[in-house]
C-alpha positions in Angstrom: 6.2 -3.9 -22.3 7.3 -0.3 -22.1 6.6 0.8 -19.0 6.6 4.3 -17.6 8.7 6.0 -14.7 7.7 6.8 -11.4 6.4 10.2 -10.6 8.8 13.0 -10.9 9.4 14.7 -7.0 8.2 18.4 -7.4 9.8 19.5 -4.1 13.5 19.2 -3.3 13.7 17.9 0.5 17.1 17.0 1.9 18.4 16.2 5.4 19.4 19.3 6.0 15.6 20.5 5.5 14.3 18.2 7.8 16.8 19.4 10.2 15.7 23.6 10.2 12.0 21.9 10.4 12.9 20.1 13.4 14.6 22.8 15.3 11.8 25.3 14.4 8.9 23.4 15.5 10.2 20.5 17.0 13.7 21.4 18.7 14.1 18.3 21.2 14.4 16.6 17.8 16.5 18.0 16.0 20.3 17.0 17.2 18.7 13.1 16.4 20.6 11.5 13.3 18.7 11.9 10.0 19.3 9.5 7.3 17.1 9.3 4.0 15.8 5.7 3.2 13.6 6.0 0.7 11.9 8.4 -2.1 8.3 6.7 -2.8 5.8 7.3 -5.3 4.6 10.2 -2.7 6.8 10.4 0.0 10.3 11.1 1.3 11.4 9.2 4.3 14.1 9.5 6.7 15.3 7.7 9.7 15.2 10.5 12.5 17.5 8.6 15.8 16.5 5.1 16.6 12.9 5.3 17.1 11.3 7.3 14.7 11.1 8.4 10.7 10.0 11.6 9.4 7.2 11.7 6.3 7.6 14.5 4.2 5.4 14.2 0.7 7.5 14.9 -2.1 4.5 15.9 -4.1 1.1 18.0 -3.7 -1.3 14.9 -5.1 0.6 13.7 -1.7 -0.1 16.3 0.7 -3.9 15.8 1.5 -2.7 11.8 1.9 -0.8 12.8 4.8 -3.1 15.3 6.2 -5.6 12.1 6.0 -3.1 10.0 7.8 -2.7 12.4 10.5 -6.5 12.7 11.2 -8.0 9.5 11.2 -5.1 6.7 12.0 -4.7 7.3 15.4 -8.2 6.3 16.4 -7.9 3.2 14.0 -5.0 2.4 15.7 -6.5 1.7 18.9 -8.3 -1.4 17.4 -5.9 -3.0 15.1 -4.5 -6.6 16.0 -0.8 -5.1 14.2 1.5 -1.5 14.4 0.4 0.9 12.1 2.7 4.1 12.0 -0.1 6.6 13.7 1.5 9.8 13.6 3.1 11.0 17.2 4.3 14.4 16.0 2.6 16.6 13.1 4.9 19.2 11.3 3.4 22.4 9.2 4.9 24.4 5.9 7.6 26.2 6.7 11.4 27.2 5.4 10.0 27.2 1.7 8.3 23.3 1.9 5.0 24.2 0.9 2.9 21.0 3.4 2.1 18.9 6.4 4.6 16.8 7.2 4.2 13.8 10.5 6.9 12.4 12.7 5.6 8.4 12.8 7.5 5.5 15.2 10.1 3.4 13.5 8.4 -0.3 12.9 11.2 -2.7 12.9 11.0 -5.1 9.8 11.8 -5.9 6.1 9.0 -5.0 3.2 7.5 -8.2 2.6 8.3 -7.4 -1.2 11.6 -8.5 -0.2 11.9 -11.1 3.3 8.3 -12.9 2.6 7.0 -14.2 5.8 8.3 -17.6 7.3 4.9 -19.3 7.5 2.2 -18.4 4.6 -0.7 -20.1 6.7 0.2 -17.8 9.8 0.3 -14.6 8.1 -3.4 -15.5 6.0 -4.2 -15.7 9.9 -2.5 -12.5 10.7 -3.8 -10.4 7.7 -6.8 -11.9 7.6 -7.9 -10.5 11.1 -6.6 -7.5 10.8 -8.7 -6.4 7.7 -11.5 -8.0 9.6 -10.6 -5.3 12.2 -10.0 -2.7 10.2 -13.0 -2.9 8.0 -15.7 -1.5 10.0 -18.5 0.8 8.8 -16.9 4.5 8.5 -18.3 7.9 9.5 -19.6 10.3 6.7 -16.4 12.4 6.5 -14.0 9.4 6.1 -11.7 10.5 3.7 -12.8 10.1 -0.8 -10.4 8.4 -2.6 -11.4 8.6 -6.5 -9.4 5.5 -7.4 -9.4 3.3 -4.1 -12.8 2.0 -2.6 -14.9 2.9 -6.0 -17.5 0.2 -7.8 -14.7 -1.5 -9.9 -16.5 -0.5 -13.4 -14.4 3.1 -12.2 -10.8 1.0 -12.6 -12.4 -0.3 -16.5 -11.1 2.4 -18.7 -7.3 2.0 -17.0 -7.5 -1.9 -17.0 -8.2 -1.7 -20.9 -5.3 1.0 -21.2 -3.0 -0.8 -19.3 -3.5 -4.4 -21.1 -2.1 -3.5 -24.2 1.2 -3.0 -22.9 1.7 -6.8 -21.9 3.6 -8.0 -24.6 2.1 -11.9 -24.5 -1.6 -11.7 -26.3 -2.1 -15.0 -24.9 -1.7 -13.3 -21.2 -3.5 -10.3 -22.8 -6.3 -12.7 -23.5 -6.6 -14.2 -20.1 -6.4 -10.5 -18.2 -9.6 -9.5 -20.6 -11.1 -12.5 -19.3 -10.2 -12.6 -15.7 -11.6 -8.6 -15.3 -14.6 -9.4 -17.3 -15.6 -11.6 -15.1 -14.6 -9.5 -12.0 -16.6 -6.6 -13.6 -19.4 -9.0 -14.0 -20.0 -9.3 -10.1 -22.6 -7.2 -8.3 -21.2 -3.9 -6.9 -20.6 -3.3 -3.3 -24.2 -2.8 -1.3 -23.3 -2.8 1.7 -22.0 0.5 4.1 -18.6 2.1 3.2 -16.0 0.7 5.2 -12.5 1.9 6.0 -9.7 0.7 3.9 -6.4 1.1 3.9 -6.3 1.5 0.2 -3.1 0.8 -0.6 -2.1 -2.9 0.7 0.4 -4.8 -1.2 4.1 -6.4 -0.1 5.6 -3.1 -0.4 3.4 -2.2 2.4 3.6 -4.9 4.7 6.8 -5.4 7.3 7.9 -8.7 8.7 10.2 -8.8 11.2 11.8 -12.1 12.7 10.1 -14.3 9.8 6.4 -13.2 11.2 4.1 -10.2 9.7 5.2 -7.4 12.0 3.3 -4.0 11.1 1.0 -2.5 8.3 2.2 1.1 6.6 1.8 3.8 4.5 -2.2 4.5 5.3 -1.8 8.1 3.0 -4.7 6.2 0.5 -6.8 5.6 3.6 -10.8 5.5 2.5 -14.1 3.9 2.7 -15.8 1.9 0.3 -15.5 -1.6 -1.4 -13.5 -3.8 1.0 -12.5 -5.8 -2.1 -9.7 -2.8 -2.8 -8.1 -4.1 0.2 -8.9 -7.9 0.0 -6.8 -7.9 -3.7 -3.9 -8.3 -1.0 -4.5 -12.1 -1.0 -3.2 -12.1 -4.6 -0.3 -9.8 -3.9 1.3 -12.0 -1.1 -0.5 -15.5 -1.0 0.3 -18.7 -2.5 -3.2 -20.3 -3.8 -3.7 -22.6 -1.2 -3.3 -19.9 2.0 -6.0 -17.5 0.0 -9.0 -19.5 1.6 -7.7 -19.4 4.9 -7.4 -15.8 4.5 -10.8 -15.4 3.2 -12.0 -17.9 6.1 -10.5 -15.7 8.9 -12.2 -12.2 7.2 -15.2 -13.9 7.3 -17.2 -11.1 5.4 -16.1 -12.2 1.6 -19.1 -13.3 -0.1 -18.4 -15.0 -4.0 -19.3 -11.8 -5.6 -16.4 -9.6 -2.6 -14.3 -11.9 -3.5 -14.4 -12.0 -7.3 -14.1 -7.7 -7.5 -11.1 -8.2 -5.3 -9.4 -10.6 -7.9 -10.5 -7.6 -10.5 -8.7 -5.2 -8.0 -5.5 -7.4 -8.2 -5.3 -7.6 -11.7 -6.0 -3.5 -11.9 -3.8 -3.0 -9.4 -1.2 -5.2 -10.9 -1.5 -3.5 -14.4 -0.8 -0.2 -12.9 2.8 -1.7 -11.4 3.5 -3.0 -14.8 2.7 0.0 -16.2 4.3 2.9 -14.3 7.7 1.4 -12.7 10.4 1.7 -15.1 12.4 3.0 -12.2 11.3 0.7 -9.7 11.6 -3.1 -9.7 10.4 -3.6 -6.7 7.0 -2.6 -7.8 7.3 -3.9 -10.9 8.0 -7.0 -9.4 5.1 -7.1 -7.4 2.9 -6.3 -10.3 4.5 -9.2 -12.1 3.5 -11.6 -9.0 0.3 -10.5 -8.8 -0.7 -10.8 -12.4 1.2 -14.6 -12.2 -1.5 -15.2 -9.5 -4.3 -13.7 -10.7 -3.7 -15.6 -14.2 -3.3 -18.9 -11.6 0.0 -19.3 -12.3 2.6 -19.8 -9.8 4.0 -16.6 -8.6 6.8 -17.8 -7.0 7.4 -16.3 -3.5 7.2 -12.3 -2.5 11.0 -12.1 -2.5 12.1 -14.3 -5.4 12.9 -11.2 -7.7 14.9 -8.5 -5.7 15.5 -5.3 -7.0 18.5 -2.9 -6.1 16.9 -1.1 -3.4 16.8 -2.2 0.2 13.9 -0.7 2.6 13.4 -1.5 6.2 10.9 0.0 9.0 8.1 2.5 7.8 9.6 3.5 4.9 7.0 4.1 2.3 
């Protein structure tokens, strides 16, 4: 496999940036202790005193994710059975960065990517009705995503340009055969619902051995709630995917085949684009293990170099 790099930052944000943003729009801040923790696909974050991070998109493609974030998440927050990092302050261009930028709470916690939770069954429980909360019919003017929440036939042509960088053409073989018959099922009929768009291990916190908090809501959308369901390959073992599927309660056999076609897509894309980062290569290579039905080991069994705790993505 040759995989490709992460996208390149096209924005230089430092501390000291966040710092003049602060004192010019939001000055009771600004003497807090700033600390960078991570540099995402789409975001720079930074530890701003004990109880909060600032979001700052290191990218444009990023910018109308968090302008999404800011708008909707607070009202889905109010319903949600877990934390999500709703935005509490909201920061505008200025001192040459060109965006949006939020002020979110710190969520205390390790990336399930790297502490799995304690007790498999209890977080199929836990995620299980919180998608069940969160996917509820959405208004009109719920944020488009054109890659998150589409009829999976729209993820075909980067499934087939993605398989032919997996080296095996035995696992080549079964990938054709698993999406085929993903892309066989029905499409979606029913209402758009939201999604969070983007849920995978990197984007789950556990804290104290339990599932603590959901982040990173900048893909937030409406459409196919299999997008979101793939989760179940990204984190379960085999036996704790029905329970999961039990406690949703709205996964039909057709739902439930597209989302193991979202897994597999979504896993492809991991593979594919993180040279740089094997913490989401690592997740892809889980997720394809499962999807295949082989056993992909636990979420933290492969650890990469880079340690991320809170809302950090």
């Amino acid at each position: 496999m040759n995989p490709h790099s992460m996208p390149t930052a096209e924005v230089s944000v430092s501390p000291e940036l966040v710092r003049l943003l602060l004192a010019d729009q939001h000055p009771e801040l600004a003497g807090l202790d700033i600390e960078v923790l991570a540099n995402g696909w789409d975001n720079l974050v930074c530890r701003l005193g004990r109880d909060h991070l600032v979001r700052l998109p290191r990218r444009a493609a990023a910018a109308g994710l968090v302008a999404h974030e800011q708008r909707w998440l607070p009202g889905l927050a109010e319903r949600l059975p877990l934390p999500v990092p709703a935005p509490v302050r909201i920061g505008r261009p200025g001192r040459g960065y060109p965006w949006a930028w939020s002020v979110v709470p710190y969520l205390p916690g390790e990336i399930a990517a790297r502490t799995p939770p304690a007790d498999p069954g209890e977080t199929a429980l836990a995620l299980g009705a919180f998608l069940a909360a969160l996917h509820r019919p959405a208004p009109a003017e719920a944020p488009a995503n054109p890659v998150r929440g589409i009829p999976l036939a729209g993820r075909a042509a980067g499934v087939l340009a993605n398989l032919p960088h997996l080296d095996d053409p035995d696992e080549r073989a079964a990938a054709l055969r698993v999406w085929e018959s993903a892309a066989a099922a029905p499409a979606w009929a029913g209402p758009p619902v939201w999604l969070h768009g983007d849920l995978h291990p990197a984007n789950l916190l556990v804290d104290r051995g339990r599932l603590s908090a959901v982040i990173d809501f900048g893909d937030i959308t409406a459409g196919d709630p299999a997008t979101d369901l793939s989760v179940a390959w990204m984190l379960l073992p085999a036996p704790r995917r029905e329970e999961f599927r039990r406690v949703y309660g709205r996964a039909d056999d057709d739902t439930w085949a597209r989302a193991r076609g979202w897994a597999l897509s979504l896993a492809l894309v991991f593979l594919t684009h993180s040279a740089d980062n094997p913490l989401m290569a690592g997740i892809g290579r889980r997720t394809l293990n499962a999807v295949l039905d082989r056993d992909p080991g636990s979420p933290g069994q492969r650890r990469g170099t880079e340690r991320r705790s809170g809302y950090v993505s």
